[in-house]
DRENKESE-393719 format. One record per residue (C-alpha): residue number from 1; residue in three letters; x, y, z. Coordinates in steps of 0.02 Angstrom, whole numbers, padded with zeros to 5 digits. Example, Ala and Ser with C-alpha at 12.3 -4.5 7.8 and 13.67 -1.06 7.14 Angstrom:
(milum 1, ALA, (00615, -00225, 00390))
(milum 2, SER, (00684, -00053, 00357))
% end
This chain:
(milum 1, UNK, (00817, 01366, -00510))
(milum 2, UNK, (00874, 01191, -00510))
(milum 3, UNK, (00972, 01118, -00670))
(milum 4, UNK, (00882, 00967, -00756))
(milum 5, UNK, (00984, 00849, -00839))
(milum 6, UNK, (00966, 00922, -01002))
(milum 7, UNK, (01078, 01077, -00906))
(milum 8, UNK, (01198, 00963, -00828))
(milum 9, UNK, (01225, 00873, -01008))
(milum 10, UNK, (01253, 01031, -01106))
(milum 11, UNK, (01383, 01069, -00959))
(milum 12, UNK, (01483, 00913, -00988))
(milum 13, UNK, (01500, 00940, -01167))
(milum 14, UNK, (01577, 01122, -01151))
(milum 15, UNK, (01686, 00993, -01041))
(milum 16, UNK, (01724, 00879, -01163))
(milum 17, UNK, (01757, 01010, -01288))
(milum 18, UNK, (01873, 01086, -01192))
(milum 19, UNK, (01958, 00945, -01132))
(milum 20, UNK, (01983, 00917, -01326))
(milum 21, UNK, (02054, 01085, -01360))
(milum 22, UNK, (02188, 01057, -01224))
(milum 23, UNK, (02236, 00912, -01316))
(milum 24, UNK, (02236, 00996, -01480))
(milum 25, UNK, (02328, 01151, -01398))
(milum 26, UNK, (02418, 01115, -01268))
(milum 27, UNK, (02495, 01313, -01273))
(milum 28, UNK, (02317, 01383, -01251))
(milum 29, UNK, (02259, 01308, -01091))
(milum 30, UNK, (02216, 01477, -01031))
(milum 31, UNK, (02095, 01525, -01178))
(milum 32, UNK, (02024, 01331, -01142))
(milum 33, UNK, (01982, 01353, -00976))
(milum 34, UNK, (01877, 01537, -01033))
(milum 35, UNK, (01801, 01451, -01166))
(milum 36, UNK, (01712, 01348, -01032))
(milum 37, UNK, (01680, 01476, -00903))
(milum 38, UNK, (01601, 01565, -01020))
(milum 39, UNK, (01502, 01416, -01102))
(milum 40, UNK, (01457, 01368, -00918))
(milum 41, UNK, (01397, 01541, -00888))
(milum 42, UNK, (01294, 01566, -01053))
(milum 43, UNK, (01214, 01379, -01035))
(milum 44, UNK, (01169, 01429, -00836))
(milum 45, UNK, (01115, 01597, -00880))
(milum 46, UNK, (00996, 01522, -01002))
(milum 47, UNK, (00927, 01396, -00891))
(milum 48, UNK, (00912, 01523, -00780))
(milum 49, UNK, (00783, 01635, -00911))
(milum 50, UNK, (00711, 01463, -00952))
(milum 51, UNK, (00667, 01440, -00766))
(milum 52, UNK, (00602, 01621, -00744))
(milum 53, UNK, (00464, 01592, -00888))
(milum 54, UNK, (00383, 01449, -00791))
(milum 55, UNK, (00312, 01589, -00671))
(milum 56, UNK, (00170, 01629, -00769))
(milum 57, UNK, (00131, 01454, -00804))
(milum 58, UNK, (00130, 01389, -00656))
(milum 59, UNK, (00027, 01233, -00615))
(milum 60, UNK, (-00123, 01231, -00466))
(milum 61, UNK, (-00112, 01095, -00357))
(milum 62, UNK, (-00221, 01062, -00196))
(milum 63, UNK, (-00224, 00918, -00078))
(milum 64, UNK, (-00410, 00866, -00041))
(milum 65, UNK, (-00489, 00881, 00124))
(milum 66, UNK, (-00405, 00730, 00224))
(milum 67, UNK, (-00542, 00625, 00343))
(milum 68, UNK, (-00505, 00527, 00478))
(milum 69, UNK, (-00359, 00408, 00447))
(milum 70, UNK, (-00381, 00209, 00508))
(milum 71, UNK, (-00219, 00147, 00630))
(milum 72, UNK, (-00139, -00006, 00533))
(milum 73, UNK, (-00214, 00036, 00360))
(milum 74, UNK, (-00153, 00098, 00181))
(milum 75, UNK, (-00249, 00288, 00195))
(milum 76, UNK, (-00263, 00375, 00030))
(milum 77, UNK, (-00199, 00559, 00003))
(milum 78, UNK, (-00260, 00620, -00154))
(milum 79, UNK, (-00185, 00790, -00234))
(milum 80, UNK, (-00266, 00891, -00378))
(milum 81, UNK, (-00173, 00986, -00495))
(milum 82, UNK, (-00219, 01091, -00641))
(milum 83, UNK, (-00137, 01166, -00777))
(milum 84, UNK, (-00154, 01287, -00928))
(milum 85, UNK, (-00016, 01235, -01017))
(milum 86, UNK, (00065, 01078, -01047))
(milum 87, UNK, (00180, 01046, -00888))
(milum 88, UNK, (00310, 00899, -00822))
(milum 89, UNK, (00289, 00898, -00651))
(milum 90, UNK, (00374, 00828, -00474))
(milum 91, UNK, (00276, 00842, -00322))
(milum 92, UNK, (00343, 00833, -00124))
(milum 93, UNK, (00183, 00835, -00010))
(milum 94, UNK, (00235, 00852, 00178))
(milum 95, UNK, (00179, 00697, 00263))
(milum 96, UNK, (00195, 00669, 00460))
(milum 97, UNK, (00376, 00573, 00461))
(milum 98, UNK, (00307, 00440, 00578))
(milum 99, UNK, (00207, 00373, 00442))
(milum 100, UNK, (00247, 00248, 00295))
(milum 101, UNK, (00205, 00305, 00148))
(milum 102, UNK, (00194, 00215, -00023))
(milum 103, UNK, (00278, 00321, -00172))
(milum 104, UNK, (00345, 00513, -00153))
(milum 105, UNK, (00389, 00637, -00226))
(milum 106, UNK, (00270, 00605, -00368))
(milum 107, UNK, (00289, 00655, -00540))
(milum 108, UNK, (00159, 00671, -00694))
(milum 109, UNK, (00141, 00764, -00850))
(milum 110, UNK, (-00015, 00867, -00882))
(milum 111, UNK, (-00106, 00914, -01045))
(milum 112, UNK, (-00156, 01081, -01086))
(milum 113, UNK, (-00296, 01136, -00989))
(milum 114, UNK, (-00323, 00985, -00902))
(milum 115, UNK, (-00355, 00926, -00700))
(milum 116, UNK, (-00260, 00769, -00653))
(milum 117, UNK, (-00282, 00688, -00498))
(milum 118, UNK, (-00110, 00620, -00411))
(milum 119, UNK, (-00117, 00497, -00246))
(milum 120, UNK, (-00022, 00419, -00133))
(milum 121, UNK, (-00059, 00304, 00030))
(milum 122, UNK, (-00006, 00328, 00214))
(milum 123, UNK, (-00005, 00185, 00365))
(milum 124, UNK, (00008, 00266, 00527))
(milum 125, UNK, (00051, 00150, 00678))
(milum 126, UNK, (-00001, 00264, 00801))
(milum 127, UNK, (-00154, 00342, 00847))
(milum 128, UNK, (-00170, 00539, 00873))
(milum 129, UNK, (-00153, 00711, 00787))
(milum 130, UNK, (-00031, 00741, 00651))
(milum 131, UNK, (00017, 00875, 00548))
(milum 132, UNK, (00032, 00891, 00370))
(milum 133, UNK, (00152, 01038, 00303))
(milum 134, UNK, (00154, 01127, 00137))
(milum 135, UNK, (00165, 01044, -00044))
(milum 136, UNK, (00351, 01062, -00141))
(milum 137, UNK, (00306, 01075, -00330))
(milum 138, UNK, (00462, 01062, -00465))
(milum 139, UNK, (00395, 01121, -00632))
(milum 140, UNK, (00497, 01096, -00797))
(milum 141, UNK, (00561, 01241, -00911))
(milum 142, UNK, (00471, 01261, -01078))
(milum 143, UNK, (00673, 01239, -01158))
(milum 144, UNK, (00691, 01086, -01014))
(milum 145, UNK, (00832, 01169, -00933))
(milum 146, UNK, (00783, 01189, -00763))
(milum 147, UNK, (00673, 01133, -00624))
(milum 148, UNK, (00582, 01296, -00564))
(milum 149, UNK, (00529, 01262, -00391))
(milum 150, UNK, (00405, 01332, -00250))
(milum 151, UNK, (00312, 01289, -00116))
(milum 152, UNK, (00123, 01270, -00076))
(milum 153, UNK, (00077, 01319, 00101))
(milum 154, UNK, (-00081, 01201, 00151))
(milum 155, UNK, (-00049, 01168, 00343))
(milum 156, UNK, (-00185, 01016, 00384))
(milum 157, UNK, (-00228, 00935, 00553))
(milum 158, UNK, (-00281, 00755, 00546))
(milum 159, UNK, (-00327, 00635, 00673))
(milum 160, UNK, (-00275, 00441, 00665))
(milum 161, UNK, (-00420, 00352, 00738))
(milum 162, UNK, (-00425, 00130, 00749))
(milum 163, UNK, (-00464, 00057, 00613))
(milum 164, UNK, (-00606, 00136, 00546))
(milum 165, UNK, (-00595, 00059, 00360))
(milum 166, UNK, (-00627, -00116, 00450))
(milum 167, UNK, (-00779, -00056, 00528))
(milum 168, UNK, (-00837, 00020, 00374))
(milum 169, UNK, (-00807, -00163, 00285))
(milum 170, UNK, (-00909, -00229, 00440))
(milum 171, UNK, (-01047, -00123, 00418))
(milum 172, UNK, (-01072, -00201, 00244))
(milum 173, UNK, (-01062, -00368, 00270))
(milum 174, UNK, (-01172, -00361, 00427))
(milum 175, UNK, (-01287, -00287, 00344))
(milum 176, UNK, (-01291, -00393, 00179))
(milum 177, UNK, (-01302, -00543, 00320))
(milum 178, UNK, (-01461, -00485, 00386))
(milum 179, UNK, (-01553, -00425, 00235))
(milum 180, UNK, (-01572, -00535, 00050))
(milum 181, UNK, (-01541, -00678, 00029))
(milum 182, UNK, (-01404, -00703, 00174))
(milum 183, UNK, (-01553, -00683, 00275))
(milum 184, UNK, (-01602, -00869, 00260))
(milum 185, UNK, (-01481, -00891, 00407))
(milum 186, UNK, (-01616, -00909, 00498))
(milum 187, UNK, (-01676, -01053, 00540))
(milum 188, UNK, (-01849, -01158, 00614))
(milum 189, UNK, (-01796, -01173, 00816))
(milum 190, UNK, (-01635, -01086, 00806))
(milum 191, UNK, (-01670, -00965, 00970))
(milum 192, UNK, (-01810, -00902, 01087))
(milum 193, UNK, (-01907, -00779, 01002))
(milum 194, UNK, (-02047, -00801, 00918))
(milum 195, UNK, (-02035, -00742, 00735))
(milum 196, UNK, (-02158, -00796, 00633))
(milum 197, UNK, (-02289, -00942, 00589))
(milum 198, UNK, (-02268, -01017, 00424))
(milum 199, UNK, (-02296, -01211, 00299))
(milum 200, UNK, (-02234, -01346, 00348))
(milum 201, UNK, (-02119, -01407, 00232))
(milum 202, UNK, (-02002, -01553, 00203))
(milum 203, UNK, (-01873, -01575, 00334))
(milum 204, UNK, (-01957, -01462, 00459))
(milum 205, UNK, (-01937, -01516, 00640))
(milum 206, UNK, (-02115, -01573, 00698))
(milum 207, UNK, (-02060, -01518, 00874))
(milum 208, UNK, (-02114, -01345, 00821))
(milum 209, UNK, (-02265, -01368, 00761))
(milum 210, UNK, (-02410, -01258, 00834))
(milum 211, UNK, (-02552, -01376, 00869))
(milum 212, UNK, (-02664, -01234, 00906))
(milum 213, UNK, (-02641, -01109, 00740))
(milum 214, UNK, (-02629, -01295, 00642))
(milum 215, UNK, (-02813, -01330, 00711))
(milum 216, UNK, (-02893, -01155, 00655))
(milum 217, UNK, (-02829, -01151, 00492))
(milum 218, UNK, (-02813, -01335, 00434))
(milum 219, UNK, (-02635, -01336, 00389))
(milum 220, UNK, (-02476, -01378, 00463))
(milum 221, UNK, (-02397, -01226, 00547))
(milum 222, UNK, (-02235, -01210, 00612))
(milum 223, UNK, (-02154, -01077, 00739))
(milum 224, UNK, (-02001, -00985, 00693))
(milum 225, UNK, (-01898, -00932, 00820))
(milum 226, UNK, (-01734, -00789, 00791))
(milum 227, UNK, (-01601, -00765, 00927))
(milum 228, UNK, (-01657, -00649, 01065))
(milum 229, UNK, (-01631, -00461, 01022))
(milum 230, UNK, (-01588, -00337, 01146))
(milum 231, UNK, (-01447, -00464, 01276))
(milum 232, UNK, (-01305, -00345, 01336))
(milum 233, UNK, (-01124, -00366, 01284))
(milum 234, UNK, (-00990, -00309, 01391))
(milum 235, UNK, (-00804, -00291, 01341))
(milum 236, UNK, (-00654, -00265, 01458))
(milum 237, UNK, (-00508, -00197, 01365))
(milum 238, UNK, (-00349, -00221, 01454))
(milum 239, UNK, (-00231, -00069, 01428))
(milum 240, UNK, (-00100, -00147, 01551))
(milum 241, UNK, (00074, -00198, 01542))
(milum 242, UNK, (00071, -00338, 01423))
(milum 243, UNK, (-00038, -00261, 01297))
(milum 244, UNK, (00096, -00114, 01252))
(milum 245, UNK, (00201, -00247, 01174))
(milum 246, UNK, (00215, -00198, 00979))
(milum 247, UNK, (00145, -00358, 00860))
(milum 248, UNK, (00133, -00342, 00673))
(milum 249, UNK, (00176, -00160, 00671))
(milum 250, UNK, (00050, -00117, 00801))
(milum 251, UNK, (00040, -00120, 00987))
(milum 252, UNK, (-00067, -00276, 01050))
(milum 253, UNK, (-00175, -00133, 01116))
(milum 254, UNK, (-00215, -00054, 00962))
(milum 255, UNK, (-00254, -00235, 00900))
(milum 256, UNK, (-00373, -00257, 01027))
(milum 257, UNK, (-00451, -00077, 01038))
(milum 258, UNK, (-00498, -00123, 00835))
(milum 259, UNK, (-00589, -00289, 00887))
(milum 260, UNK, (-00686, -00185, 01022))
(milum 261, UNK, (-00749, -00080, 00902))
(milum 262, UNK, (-00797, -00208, 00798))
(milum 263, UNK, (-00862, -00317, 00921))
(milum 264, UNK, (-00969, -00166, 00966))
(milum 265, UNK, (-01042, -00140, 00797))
(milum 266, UNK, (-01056, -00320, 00784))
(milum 267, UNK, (-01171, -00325, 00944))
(milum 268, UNK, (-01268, -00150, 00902))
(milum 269, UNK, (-01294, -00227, 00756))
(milum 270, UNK, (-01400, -00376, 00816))
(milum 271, UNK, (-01485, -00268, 00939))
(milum 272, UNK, (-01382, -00291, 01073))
(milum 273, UNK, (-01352, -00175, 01208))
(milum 274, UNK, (-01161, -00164, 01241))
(milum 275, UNK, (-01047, -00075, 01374))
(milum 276, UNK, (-00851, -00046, 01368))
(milum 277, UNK, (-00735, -00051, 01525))
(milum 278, UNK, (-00558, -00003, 01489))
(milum 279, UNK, (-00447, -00046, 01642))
(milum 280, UNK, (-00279, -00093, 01710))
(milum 281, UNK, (-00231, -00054, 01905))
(milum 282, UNK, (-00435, 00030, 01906))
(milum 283, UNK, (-00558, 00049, 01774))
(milum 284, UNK, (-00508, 00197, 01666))
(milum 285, UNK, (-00652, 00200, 01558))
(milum 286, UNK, (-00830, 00146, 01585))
(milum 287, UNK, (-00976, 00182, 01465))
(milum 288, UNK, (-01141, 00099, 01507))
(milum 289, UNK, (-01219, -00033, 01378))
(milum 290, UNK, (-01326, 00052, 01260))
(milum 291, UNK, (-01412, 00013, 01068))
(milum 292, UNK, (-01404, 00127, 00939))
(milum 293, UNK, (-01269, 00172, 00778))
(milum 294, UNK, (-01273, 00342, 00881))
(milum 295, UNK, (-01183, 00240, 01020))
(milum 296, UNK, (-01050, 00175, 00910))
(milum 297, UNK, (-01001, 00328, 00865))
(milum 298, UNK, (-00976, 00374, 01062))
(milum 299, UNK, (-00885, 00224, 01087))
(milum 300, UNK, (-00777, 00291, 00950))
(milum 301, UNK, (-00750, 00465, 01020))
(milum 302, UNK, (-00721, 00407, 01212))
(milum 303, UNK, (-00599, 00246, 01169))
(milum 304, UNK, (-00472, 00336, 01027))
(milum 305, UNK, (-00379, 00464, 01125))
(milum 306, UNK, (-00329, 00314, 01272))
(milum 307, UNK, (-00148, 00221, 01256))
(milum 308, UNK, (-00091, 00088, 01350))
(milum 309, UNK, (00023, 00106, 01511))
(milum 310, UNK, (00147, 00001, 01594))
(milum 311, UNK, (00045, -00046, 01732))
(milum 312, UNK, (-00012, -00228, 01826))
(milum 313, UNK, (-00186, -00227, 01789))
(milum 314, UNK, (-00328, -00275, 01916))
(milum 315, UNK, (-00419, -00434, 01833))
(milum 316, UNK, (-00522, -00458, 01975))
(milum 317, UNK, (-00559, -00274, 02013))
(milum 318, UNK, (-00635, -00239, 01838))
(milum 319, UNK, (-00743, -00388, 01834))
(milum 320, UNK, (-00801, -00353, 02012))
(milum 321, UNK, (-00852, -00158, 01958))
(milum 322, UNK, (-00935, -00212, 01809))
(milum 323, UNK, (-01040, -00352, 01897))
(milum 324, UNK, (-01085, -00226, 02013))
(milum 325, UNK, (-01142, -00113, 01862))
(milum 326, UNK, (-01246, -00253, 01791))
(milum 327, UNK, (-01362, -00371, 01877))
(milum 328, UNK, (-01422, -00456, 01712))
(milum 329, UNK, (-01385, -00588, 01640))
(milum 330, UNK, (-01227, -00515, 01496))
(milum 331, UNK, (-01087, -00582, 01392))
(milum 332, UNK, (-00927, -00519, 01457))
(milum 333, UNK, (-00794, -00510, 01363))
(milum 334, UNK, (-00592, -00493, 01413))
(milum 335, UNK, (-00494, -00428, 01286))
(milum 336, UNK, (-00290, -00457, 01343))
(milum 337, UNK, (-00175, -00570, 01339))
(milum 338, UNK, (-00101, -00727, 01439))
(milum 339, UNK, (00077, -00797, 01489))
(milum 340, UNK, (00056, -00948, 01581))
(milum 341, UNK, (-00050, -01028, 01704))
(milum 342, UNK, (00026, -00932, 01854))
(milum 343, UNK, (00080, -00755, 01798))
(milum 344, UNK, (-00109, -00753, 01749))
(milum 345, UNK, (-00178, -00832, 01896))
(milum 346, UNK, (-00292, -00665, 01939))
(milum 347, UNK, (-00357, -00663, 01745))
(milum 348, UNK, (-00431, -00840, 01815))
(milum 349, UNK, (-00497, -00824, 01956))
(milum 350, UNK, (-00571, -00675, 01884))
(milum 351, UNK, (-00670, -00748, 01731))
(milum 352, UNK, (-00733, -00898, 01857))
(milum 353, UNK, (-00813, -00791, 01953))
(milum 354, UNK, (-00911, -00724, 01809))
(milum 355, UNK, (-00990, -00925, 01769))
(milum 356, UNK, (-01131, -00975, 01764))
(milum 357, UNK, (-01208, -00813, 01820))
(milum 358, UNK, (-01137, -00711, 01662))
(milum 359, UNK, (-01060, -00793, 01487))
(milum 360, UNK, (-00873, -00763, 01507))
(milum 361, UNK, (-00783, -00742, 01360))
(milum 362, UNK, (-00580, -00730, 01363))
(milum 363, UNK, (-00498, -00658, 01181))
(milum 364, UNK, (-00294, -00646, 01185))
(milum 365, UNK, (-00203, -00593, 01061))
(milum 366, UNK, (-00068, -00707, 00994))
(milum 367, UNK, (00113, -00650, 00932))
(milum 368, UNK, (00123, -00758, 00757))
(milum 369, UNK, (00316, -00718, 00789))
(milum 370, UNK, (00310, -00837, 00912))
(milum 371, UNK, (00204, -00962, 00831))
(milum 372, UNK, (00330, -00949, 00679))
(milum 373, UNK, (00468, -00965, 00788))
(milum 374, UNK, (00405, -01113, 00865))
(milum 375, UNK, (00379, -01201, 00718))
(milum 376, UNK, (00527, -01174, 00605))
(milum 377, UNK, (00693, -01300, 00600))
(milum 378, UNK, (00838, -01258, 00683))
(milum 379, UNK, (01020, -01295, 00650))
(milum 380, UNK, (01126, -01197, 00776))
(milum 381, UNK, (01110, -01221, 00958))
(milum 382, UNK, (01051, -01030, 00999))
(milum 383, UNK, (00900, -01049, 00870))
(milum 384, UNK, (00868, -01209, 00958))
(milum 385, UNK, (00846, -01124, 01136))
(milum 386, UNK, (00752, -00994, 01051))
(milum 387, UNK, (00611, -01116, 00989))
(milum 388, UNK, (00624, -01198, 01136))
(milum 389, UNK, (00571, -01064, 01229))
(milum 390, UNK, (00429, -01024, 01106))
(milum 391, UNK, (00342, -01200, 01113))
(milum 392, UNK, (00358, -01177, 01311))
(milum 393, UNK, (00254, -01019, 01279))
(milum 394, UNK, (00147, -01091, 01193))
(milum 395, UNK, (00116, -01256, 01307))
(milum 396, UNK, (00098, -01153, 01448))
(milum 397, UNK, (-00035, -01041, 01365))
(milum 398, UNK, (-00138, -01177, 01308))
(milum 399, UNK, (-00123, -01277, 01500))
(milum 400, UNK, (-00198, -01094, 01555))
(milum 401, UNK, (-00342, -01094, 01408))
(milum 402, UNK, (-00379, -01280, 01480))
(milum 403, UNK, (-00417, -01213, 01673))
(milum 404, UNK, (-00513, -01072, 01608))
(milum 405, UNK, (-00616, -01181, 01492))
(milum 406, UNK, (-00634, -01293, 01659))
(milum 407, UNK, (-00714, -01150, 01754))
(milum 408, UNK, (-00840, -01132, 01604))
(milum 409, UNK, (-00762, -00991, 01490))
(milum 410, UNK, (-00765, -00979, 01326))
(milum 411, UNK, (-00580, -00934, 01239))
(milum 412, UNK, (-00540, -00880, 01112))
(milum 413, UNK, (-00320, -00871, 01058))
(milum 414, UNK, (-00286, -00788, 00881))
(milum 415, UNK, (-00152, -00706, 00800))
(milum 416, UNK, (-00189, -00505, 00810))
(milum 417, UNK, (-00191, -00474, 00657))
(milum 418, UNK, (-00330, -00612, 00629))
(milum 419, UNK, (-00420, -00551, 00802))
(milum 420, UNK, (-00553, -00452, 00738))
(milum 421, UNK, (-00623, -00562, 00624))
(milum 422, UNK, (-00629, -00734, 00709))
(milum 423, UNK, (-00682, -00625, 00874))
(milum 424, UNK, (-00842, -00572, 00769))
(milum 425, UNK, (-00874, -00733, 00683))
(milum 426, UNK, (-00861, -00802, 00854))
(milum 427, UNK, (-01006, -00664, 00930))
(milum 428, UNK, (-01125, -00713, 00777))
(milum 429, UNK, (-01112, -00897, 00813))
(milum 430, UNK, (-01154, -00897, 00981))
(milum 431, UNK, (-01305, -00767, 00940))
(milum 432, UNK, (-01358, -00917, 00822))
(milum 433, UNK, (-01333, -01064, 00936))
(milum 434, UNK, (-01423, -00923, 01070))
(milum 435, UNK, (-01281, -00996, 01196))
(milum 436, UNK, (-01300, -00821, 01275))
% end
């Protein structure tokens, strides 16, 4: 039994009463302090009763079955409760601590026989399994003397996977992109292979007319050509040493395990067949390129349970076991990140040895601390340093995005938090412009 406020005001006026009756007789301070013992007692001994009757009436409440949670995302938690009688009730559901979480305990009132759904959103920052413990329910007295409370046991096991909302967002819009009317993003010339014959019609490039089919049937046909299906994208996702730094809440790893995925989907999408490396001092990870949704959900499986380590990792090694791997022409792209031109002197020499054979494609992940940093007035002489130090960082980045840009790679330097979705727009445009 916990006393409500109700309780705790009918306390302070035996209080005040007796506080009045000491006044009024000062000679009878010992009958004054009974008087409120024994109003104490009879208003706790009541609230007490009061509490007791909410047995019977107790309210159901059950948390629904919890999916996989998405790293870096605002993850739902819905609880049901149901109730026979009119109730006024607080709710404690037993999150994982590590988590942020958006309103708790919860409270509601509930109609007579009714169901009322309650909810409340989680954002995990790190992947795994987590536990969720039982549900503390507080349930107001009939009289609204006391909290009666209990708990719920519903033990849970959940998994925190990457960010698995995104995907399901990019899913959508690939899809609305190649179907309807987004579809008209394809264009007369735009690629290799051969799509269709069709009119020709105002503004139509005459270089694609097809002499041949416009002879047999008297009218002037043009080819229409789609980007070539079935290329092979690579990925290299660095786990080393720099990409366990945390940015935006997350670890640059996580940030960049998210734009795999979605890179993947991206390319699986389009018909692509795509591979993942995961390496630092060796490759720790390796699954072959394949097509299919069914391989998107391997790539899922095999990629969530790995965390990055503190370790140097081997630019040169991973690209040379993945060239090995695969002898065709593919789009390899290095997820990591870059300090300057010489602490990233391997990363390099590594992605020029990819051109012109293979389409190298470098993605690091950019702090926006440091870009804010850089570019915010100071007026003390340690902020000053400070920004000095940032626009260093970020002149020395961009001399190192000039050499590799030199040696025929394509870059590409975003914030993290933007990664994902400028790394995909990226993909798309170059299977348009068929650079690949």
């Amino acid at each position: 039994m916990i006393p409500s406020r109700r309780t705790y005001g009918l306390l302070l006026f035996g209080l005040a009463i007796a506080t009045a009756l000491a006044f009024l007789f000062p000679s009878h301070l010992a009958l004054t302090v009974i008087f409120v013992l024994m109003f104490d007692a009879i208003v706790l001994a009541i609230a007490a009763l009061d509490s007791r009757r909410v047995r019977s009436k107790r309210v159901r409440v059950n948390r629904q079955e919890l999916s996989r949670l998405s790293i870096g995302r605002d993850n739902v938690v819905s609880l049901t409760v149901e109730s026979s009688k009119p109730a006024i009730i607080r709710l404690h559901d037993h999150y994982p601590l590590k988590f942020g979480v958006s309103s708790m305990p919860l409270a509601a009132a509930i109609d007579t026989n009714s169901t009322q759904e309650l909810s409340y959103t989680v954002h995990p920052t790190h992947r795994g399994e987590y536990e969720w413990g039982a549900i503390q329910v507080r349930q107001l007295s009939p009289w609204k003397l006391a909290w009666h409370d209990w708990r719920i046991p519903q033990p849970q096991k959940v998994a925190v996977y990457p960010d698995l909302i995104g995907l399901r967002s990019l899913s959508i819009r690939l899809t609305l992109q190649s179907s309807g009317a987004m579809k008209r993003a394809k264009r007369i010339g735009i690629g290799t292979e051969f799509a269709e014959l069709r009119e020709y019609g105002i503004g139509d490039d005459p270089r694609f007319i097809d002499w041949k089919a416009t002879a047999r049937k008297g009218v002037p046909l043009v080819r229409v050509l789609e980007p070539e299906q079935e290329q092979t994208l690579i990925i290299l996702l660095d786990r080393g040493r720099l990409m366990t730094a945390q940015v935006n809440g997350l670890a640059r790893f996580d940030w960049g395990l998210n734009a795999t995925l979605s890179l993947a989907l991206a390319g699986l999408n389009r018909g692509d067949r795509v591979g993942v490396a995961v390496f630092d001092r060796q490759i720790h990870t390796w699954i072959p390129p394949e097509r299919g949704q069914n391989h998107l959900n391997r790539l899922i499986e095999r990629l969530t349970p790995i965390q990055p380590e503190i370790l140097e990792p081997d630019y040169l090694g991973a690209v040379t076991t993945v060239v090995n791997q695969q002898t065709r022409r593919a789009l390899v792209v290095v997820i990591t990140d870059i300090v300057d031109k010489t602490a990233s002197a391997e990363l390099l020499a590594a992605l020029g040895r990819l051109a012109p054979r293979y389409l190298p494609f470098c993605v690091t992940l950019r702090d926006l601390a440091v870009d804010q940093q850089a570019h915010t007035p100071t007026e003390d002489v340690p902020s000053t340093y400070e920004r000095a130090v940032a626009l260093d960082l970020l002149a020395q980045r961009q001399v190192a995005f000039a050499e590799l840009k030199q040696r025929g790679v394509l870059v590409l330097d975003a914030p993290a938090n933007q990664i994902t979705e400028e790394l995909v727009d990226r993909y798309l445009q170059l299977k348009a412009k068929n650079q690949l």
